[in-house]
C-alpha positions, -999 to +999 in steps of 0.1 A: +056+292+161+059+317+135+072+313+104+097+340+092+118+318+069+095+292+053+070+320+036+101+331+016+113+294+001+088+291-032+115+266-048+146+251-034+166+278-052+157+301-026+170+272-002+199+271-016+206+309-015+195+307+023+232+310+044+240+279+064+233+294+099+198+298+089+188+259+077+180+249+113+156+274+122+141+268+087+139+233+099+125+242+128+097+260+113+090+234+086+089+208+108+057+230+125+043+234+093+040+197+081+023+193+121-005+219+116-008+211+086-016+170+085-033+180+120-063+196+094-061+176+066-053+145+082-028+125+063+005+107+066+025+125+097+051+104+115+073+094+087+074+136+072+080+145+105+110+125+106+126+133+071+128+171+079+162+179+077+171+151+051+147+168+029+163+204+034+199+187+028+191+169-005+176+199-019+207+224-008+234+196-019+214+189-054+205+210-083+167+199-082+144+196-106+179+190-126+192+163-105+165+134-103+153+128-065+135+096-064+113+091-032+102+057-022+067+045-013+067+088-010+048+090+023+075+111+033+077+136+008+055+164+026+089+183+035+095+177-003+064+195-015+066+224+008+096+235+000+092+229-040+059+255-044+030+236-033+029+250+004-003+271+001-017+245-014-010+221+012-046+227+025-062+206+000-035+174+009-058+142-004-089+156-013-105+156-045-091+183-065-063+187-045-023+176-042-012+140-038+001+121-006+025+107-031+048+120-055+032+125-086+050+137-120+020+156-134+019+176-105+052+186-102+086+188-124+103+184-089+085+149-087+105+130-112+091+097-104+053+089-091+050+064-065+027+052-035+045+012-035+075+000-016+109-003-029+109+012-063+132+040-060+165+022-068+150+005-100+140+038-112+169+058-102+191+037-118+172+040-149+179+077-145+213+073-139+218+053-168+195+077-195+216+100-185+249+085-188+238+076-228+229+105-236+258+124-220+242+146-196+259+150-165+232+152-139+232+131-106+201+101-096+194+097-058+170+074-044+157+076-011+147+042+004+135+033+039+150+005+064+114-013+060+113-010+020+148-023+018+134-056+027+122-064-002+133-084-033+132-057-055+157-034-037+183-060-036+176-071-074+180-030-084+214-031-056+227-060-075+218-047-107+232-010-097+267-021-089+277-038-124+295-018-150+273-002-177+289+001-210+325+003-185+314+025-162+291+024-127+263+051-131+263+077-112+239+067-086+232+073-045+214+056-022+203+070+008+184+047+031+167+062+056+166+039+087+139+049+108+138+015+130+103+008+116+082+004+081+044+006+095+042-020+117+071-015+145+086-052+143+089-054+105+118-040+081+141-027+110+177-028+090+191-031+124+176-062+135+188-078+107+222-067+107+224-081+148+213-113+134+242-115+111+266-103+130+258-127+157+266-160+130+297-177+125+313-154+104+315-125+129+320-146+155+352-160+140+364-125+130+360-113+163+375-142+183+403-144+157+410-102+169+409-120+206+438-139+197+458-117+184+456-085+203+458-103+236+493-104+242+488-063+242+467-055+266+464-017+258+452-026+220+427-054+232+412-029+260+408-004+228+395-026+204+367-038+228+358-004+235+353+003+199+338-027+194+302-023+202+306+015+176+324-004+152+303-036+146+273-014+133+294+005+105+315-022+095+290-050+086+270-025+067+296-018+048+306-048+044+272-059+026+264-029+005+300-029-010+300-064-021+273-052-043+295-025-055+286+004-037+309+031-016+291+029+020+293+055+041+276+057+074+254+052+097+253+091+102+227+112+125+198+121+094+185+154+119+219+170+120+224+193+090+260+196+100+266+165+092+243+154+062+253+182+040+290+181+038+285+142+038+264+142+010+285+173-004+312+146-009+294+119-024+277+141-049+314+153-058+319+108-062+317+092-093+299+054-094+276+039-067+274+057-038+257+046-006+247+066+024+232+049+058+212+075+078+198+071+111+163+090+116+136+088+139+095+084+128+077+114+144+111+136+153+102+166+170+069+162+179+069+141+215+034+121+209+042+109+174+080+099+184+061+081+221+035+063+194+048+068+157+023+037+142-008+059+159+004+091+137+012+072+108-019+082+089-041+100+119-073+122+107-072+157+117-067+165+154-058+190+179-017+192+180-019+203+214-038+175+228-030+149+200-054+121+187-085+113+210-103+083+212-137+096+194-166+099+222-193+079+207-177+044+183-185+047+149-198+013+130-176-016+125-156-016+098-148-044+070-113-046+088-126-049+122-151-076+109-120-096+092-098-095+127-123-103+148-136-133+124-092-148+120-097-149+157-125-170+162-119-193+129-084-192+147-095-204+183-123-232+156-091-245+140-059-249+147-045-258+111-049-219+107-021-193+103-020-155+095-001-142+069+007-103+063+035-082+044+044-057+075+006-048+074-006-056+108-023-026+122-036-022+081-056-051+082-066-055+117-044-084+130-031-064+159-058-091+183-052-121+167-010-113+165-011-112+205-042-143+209-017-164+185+015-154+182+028-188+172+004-184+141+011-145+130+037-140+101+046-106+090+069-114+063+083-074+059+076-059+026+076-091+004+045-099-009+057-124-036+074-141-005+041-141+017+023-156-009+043-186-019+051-189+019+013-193+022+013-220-007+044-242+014+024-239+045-006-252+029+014-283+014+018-289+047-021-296+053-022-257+074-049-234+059-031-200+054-051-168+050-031-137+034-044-106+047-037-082+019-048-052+001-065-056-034-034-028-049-005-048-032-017-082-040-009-070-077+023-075-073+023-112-066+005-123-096+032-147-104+033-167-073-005-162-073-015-185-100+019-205-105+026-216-071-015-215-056-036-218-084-018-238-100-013-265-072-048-261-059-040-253-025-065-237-002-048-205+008-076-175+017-071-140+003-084-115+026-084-084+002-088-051+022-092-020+003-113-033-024-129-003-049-121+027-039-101+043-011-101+076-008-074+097+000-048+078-012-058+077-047-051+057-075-021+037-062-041+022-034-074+020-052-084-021-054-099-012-088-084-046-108-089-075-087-126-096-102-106-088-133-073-106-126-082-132-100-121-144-117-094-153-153-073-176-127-084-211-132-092-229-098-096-191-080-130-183-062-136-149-063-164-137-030-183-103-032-198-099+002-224-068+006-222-062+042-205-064+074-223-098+086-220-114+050-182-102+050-179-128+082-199-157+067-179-155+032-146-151+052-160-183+071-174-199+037-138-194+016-116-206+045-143-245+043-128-246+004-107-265-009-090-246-031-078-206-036-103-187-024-107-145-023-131-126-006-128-086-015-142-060+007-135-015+010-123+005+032-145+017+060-177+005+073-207-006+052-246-006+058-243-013+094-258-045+091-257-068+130-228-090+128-241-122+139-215-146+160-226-177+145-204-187+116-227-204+086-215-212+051-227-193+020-246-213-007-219-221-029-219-198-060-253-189-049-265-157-054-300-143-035-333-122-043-332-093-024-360-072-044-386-081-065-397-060-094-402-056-130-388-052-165-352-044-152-330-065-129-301-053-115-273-074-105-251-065-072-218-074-069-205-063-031-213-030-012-233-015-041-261-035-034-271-008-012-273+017-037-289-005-062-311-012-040-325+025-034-325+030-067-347-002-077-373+016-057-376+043-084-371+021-109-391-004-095-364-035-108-357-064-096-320-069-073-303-095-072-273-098-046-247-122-065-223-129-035-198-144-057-183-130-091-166-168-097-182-195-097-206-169-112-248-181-104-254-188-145-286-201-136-296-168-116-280-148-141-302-171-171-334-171-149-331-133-147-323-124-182-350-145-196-376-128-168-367-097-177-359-070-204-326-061-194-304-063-170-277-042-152-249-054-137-227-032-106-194-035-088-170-014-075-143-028-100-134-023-135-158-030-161-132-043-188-129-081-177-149-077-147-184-092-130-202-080-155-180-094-182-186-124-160-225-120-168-217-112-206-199-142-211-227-165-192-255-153-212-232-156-246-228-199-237-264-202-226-273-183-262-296-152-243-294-118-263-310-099-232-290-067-231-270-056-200-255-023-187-226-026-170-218-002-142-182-002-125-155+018-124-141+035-161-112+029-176-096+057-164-075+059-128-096+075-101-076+103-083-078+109-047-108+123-029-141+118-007-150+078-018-185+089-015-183+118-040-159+098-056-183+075-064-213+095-074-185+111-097-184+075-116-224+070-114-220+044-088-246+057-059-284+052-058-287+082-084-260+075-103-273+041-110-310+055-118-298+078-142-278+054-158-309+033-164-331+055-174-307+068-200-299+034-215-337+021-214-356+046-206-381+056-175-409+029-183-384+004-210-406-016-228-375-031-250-386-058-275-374-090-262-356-116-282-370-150-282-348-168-252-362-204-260 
């Protein structure tokens, strides 16, 4: 298609000076871009496909940057950043150097709130609304929500929150929600499913049999009413729940027909208090493969738009979510006490096999993961042995429930912890930098750092045999290629293993780095040590070790400050050893978005990283005087 409108919008001034006759074709052609674009850049594609002309609309309505657009999760926002002066830049989408997948405020003034988690946006719009109702600026706060974000906690504490008088007066607030039938994984979040449910209970029922009764001595008004019936009951009930929270409802309306989002949203704009508009989208609009197969675009790699994603022709190695599905399903099929826990992550974490061998034993709880994880704590009450399939950055945010209603209690709930370390292209937000950090401080919390695919299986395997909260962390991606082996056999509890003998320095691996520790104990001819578990921590490896040696190194893909290698510090401080230790991890800093591999030579953390780090602390040949450890 070629583009005559799009080259001339730098900001969303120029939208706004475009006449209205032109907005669809502008549409049109920005819809093509966000395609060939994420088709070389690879990236997040259904859900900007779909938010095209909602985008367009917000920005001719509102005075942006003035008036705050707040973006939730901001997977969506690829419209957004085209049209507020990042499209040449566009090219560089996730890579190191480049723009955001997410709204971020240092890149942009038209970004007014950075995000990458669910259901935010009406929090943090209302906190907008509100700064700028005390300090008397008149300037309107929108937050843009979807159907699958709406279910959780959060956005109904910020709804109830939102509708109360401030100082006398409802902000000035809108809601959009964008209500696309689908968060990530189709069956989760669907606003519509929910709203069937209700309105098949009592309380529709009476109301609609109590109508029967009294429009049916005229038959021309009952033959109406049922005809509107089936149109009604879907903008009704909406209404009905949004404005007992205080909010003006208006809706469901088409969100791909400019006609009528921006007069509709021309009105509310021009409405003082809490506004609320329902808009029906579709994931992948406009493009036919993505709307046929929206969770396959959701995040493809680059591919040809003209023949769409291809299976590639050789497999590439297992990854470390392939190796966790195919392990729930045969601990599933060993034991039946087990059940399978996500928060509308299914395809994310590989449970797509084991939600159609077990269906009687697959949750996806939506977007709630304070719910799924004291869910998991009253199934295992119940003598069931849950296993939360979660990543690292989203179990974060059900810390409470964590260690008040698990760790607390002792009860043997599994946390499978995708996306541990680094990830990539989504950057910070999704980076499982924290976790040996928060969980090894829990008391009663195991803490597993497997180092390959096969030892992924057998910790999985070794955590789910405890008694207790267990956690085993593993990245993104493949690892060493290491043979998965079918048999199932238990770890050495808080055992860690030789895997290289050497001298003077030992290095201490905690997950995937061994392999790059290990590469670079050959030049520095140390000792390696594969520690498998960051709590219970091996203090008698770690002790043995330290008083063997003249120093020792510890490395995980984690954050130093509180991390495995605190872990170390700490156990050579109670058994009184003054060996020193390097500690290698990730800084105190947040890692932007990029290749993980360069990524990770960037923070020292591959084979020559690690050398160089060695050699600069102690020196090529170290000959360190060593305290006496006796």
């Amino acid at each position: 298609m070629k583009h005559v409108l799009l080259p001339t919008i730098d900001s969303p001034a120029d939208l706004r000076r475009l006449p209205r006759a032109e907005l669809q074709q502008l549409a049109d052609e920005l819809r093509d871009y966000v395609l060939n674009s994420v088709s070389k850049t690879g990236g997040h594609l259904s859900s900007n496909l779909g938010t095209v002309e909602l985008t367009i609309a917000l920005h001719r309505v509102f005075n942006t940057p003035h008036d705050r657009l707040v973006w939730d999760v901001g997977h969506q926002t690829y419209p957004h950043k085209i049209l507020t002066g990042r499209r040449e830049r566009m090219g560089t989408l996730r890579q190191l150097g480049g723009i955001s997948g997410f709204p971020r405020r240092e890149e942009s003034e038209y970004d007014t709130f950075g995000t990458a988690h669910s259901s935010t946006s009406i929090s943090a719009a209302l906190g907008m609304a509100l700064a700028a109702q005390q300090k008397g600026e008149k300037r309107h706060a929108v937050a843009i929500i979807g159907d699958g974000a709406m279910t959780a906690g959060m956005a109904f504490e910020a709804l109830n929150n939102a509708g109360m008088p401030h100082v006398g007066h409802v902000p000035n607030l809108l809601v959009v929600l964008n209500d696309n039938d689908m968060s990530i994984s189709p069956p989760v979040g669907a606003l519509n499913k929910y709203l069937a449910r209700l309105m098949s209970g009592k309380f529709y029922a009476a109301a609609r049999e109590g109508a029967k009764s009294v429009l049916k001595n005229a038959p021309p008004l009952f033959e109406l009413a049922r005809r509107f019936e089936e149109h009604a009951k879907g903008m009704v009930v909406p209404g009905t729940i949004f404005e007992e929270f205080g909010f003006n409802y208006v809706g469901p309306i088409d969100g791909h027909d400019l006609d009528a989002l921006i007069p509709t949203l021309e009105n509310l704009r021009d409405k003082p208090g809490a506004q609320f508009l329902h808009v029906v989208t579709k994931k992948g609009y406009g493009y036919k493969l993505a709307e046929a197969d929206p969770v396959k675009y959701h995040g493809p790699t680059p591919f040809d738009p003209a023949q769409g994603i291809q299976k590639p022709a050789t497999p590439g190695k297992t990854s470390f979510t392939q190796v966790f599905g195919q392990w729930l399903c045969d601990m599933a099929q060993k034991d039946s006490r087990l059940v399978g826990i996500t928060p509308a992550m299914r395809e994310g974490s590989g449970m797509v096999e084991f939600h159609k061998r077990f269906p009687e034993r697959y949750f996806d709880v939506g977007i709630a993961e304070q719910h799924a994880v004291t869910f998991a704590a009253g199934l295992a009450c119940e003598g069931l042995k849950p296993v939360v399939a979660i990543y690292s950055t989203f179990l974060q945010r059900a810390y409470d429930q964590l260690i008040h209603d698990v760790a607390l209690q002792n009860l043997p709930v599994v946390f499978a912890l995708d996306r541990a370390g680094l990830v990539g292209a989504d950057g910070a937000t999704h980076a499982g930098a924290y976790d040996i950090a928060y969980l090894r401080c829990v008391p009663n919390m195991a803490v597993l750092t497997p180092s390959d695919e096969d030892e992924c299986r057998q910790a999985l395997y070794t955590a789910f045999l405890q008694d207790q909260p267990t956690a085993v962390r593993y990245p993104r991606g493949s690892g060493a290629g290491v043979e998965i082996q079918a048999e199932m056999s238990a770890i050495p509890w808080g055992r860690g293993e030789l895997r290289r003998r050497g001298s003077r320095i030992a290095i201490l691996a905690f997950g995937t780095l061994l392999h790059p520790a290990l590469a670079a104990a050959e030049k520095l001819d140390a000792t390696v040590a594969n520690m498998r578990f960051a709590k219970p921590l091996d203090s008698a490896l770690v002790a043995e070790l330290a008083r063997s040696h003249e120093a020792l190194v510890t490395i995980e893909e984690g954050c130093t400050m509180g991390g495995a290698g605190s872990a170390v510090l700490e156990a050579l401080a109670e058994a009184g050893l003054t060996t020193p230790v390097l500690t290698l991890g990730l800084p105190d800093r947040f890692i932007e978005h990029g290749d993980p591999a360069k990524l990770l030579a960037q923070c020292g953390l591959d084979a020559a990283g690690i050398e160089q780090a060695v050699v600069k602390r102690f020196g090529a040949r170290p000959s360190l005087v060593r305290a006496v450890n006796h």
